[in-house]
N, C-alpha and C positions, 0 to 999 in steps of 0.2 A: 504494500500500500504506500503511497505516495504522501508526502513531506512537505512539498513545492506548494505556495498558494498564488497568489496574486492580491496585490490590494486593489483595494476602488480608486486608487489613483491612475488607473490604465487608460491609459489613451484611446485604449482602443483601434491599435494600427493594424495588428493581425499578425505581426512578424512570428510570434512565440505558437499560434495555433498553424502559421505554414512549415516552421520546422519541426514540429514534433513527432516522433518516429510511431510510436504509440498512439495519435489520433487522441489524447488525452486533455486536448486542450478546444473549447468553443465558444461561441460567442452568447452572453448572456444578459439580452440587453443593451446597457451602454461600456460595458468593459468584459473580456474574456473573463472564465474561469477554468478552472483545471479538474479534471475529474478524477479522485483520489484512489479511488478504486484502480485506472487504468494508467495511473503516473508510474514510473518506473528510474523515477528519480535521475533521470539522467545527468540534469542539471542544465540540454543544451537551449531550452528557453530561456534559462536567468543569462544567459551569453550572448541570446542576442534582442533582450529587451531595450529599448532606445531612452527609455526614462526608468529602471532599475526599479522596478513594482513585483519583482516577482522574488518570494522568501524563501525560504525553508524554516519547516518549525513545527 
C-alpha cells in the first residue's frame, strides 16, 4: 500500500498522473489524487511534480 499523497495545493497540470507506471494516480476535481491501494511507492511522481505537493507519510 502506498505512502505518497498529494496536497490540495496541486495545480492540477497532470504531469505526476502521465508518468505513473501503476495508473495510481487521477484526477479529482480541481487537483489529482493518488490511489493508495494501487501506489507502489515509486516515488517517480514526487520527481516530476513542478510545485512539490506530492509527500510521503
Amino acid at each position: 500500500m502506498g505512502t505518497h499523497y498529494i496536497t490540495e495545493d496541486c495545480i492540477n497540470c497532470g504531469a505526476c498522473d502521465d508518468i505513473c507506471p501503476v495508473d495510481a494516480i487521477s484526477e479529482k476535481g480541481e487537483i489529482h489524487v493518488i490511489d493508495q491501494e494501487l501506489c507502489t511507492d515509486c516515488g517517480i511522481c514526487d520527481d516530476v511534480c513542478p510545485v512539490d505537493v506530492i509527500m510521503t507519510g
